[in-house]
C-alpha positions as a Python dict, from the first residue, in 0.01 Angstrom:
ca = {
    (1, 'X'): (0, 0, 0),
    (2, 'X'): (224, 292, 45),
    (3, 'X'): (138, 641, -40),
    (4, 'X'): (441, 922, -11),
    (5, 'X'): (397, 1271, -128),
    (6, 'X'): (726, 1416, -273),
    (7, 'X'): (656, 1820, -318),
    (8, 'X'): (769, 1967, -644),
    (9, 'X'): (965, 2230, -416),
    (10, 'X'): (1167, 1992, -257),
    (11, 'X'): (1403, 1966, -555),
    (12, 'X'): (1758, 1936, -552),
    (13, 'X'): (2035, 1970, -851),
    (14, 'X'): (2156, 1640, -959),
    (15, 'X'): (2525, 1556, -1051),
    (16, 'X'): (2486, 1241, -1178),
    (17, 'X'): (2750, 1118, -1455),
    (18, 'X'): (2451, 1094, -1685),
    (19, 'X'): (2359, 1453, -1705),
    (20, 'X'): (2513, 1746, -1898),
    (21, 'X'): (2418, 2028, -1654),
    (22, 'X'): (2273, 2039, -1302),
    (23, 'X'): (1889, 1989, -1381),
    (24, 'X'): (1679, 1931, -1082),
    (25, 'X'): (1540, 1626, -915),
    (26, 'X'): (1264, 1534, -658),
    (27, 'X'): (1406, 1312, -393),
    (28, 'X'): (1170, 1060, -562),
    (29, 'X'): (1043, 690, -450),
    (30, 'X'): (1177, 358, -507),
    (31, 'X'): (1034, 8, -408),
    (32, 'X'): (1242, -351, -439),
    (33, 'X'): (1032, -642, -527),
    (34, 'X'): (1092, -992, -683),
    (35, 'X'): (1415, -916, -840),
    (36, 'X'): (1296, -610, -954),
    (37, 'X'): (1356, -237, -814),
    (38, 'X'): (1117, 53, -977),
    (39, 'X'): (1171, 368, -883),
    (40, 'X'): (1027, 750, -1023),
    (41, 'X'): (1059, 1098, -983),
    (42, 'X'): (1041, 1450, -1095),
    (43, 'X'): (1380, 1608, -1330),
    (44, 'X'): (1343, 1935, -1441),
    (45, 'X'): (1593, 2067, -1713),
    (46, 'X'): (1697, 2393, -1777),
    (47, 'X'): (1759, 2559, -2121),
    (48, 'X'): (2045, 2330, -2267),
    (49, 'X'): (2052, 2103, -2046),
    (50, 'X'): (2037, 1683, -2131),
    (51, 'X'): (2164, 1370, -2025),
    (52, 'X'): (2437, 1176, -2218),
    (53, 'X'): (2305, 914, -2429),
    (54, 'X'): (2268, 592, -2173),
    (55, 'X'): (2087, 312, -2160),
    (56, 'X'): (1961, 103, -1865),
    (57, 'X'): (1897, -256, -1787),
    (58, 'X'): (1463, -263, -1778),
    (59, 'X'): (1208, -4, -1924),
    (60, 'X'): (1202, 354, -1870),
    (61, 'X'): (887, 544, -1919),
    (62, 'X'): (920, 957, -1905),
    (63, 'X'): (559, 1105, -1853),
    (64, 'X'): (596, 1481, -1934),
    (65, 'X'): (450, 1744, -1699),
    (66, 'X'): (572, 2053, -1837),
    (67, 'X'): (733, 2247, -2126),
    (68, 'X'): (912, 2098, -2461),
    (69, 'X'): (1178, 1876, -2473),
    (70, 'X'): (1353, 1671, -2687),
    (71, 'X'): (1409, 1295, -2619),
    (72, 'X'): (1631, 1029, -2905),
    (73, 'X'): (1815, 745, -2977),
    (74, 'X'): (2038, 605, -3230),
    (75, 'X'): (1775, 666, -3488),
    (76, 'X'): (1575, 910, -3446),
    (77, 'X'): (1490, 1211, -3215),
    (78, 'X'): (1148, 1393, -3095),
    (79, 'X'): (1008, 1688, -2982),
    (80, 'X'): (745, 1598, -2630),
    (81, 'X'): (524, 1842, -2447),
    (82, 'X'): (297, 1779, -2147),
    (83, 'X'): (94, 1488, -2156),
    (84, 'X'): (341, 1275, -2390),
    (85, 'X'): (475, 936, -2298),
    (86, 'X'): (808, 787, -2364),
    (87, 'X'): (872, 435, -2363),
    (88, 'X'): (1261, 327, -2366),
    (89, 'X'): (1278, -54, -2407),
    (90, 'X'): (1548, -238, -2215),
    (91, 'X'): (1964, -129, -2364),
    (92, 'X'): (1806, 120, -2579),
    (93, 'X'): (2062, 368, -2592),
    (94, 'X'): (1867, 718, -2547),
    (95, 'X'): (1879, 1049, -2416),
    (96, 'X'): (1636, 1362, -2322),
    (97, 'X'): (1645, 1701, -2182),
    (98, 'X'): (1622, 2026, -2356),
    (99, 'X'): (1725, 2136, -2722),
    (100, 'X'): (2057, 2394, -2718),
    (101, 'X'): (1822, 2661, -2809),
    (102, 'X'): (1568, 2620, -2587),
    (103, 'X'): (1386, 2907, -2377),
    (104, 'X'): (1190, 2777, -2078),
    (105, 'X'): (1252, 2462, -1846),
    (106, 'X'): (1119, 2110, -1954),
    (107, 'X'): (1009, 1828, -1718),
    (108, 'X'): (900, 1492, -1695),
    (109, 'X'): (830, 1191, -1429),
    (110, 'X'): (1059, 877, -1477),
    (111, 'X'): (970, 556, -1414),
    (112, 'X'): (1230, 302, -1419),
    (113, 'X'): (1179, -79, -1364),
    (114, 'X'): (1532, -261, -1356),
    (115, 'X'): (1657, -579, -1288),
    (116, 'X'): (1774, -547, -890),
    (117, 'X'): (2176, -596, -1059),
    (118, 'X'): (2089, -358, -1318),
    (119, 'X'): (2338, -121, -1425),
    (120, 'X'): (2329, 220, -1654),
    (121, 'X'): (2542, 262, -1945),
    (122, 'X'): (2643, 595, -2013),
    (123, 'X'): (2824, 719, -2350),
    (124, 'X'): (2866, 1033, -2477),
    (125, 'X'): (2653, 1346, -2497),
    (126, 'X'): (2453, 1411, -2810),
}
């Protein structure tokens, strides 16, 4: 067992490829096992700020602690608020964040489990 604490004011902005803007992210945990690596943290998104659509090689799961956000695919997109879950199956192409208009910050815990060679597609912005 292995228990870390990750404070939510130990948040840094992000410049991943993936994101449009500079939301913020908890230095998170990750943990390798049988081919598999899952990791998680903490983003928090400012008004107008998303990722591009993307998609990555196992499930992602986005538990929402706080605010409204929007999160889509190809099809279809939704609004979330604390307490939602979001389940992106394997290659679905996706994205989440906030809505252009929005007035407050949105965030949510990811949890990503990916095959060890796994690698993220990222496309365009929404």
């Amino acid at each position: 067992m292995d228990v870390t604490n990750v404070p939510s004011a130990d948040r840094e902005e992000s410049d991943h490829p993936v994101q449009v803007g500079s939301p913020l992210i908890t230095g998170g945990v990750e943990s390798a096992f049988d081919g598999t690596t899952v990791s998680a943290a903490e983003v928090t998104f400012q008004p107008g700020e998303r990722t591009k659509f993307h998609a990555h090689a196992g499930v992602q799961i986005l538990y929402i602690t706080g605010g409204i956000g929007m999160v889509g695919n190809r099809e279809e997109e939704r609004e979330v608020s604390a307490g939602d879950l979001v389940v992106f199956e394997p290659g679905e192409e996706h994205w989440h964040g906030t809505s252009e208009d929005a007035d407050s910050e949105f965030s949510h815990v990811y949890f990503l489990a990916e095959p060890d060679e796994g690698e993220l597609e990222i496309q365009e912005a929404p």
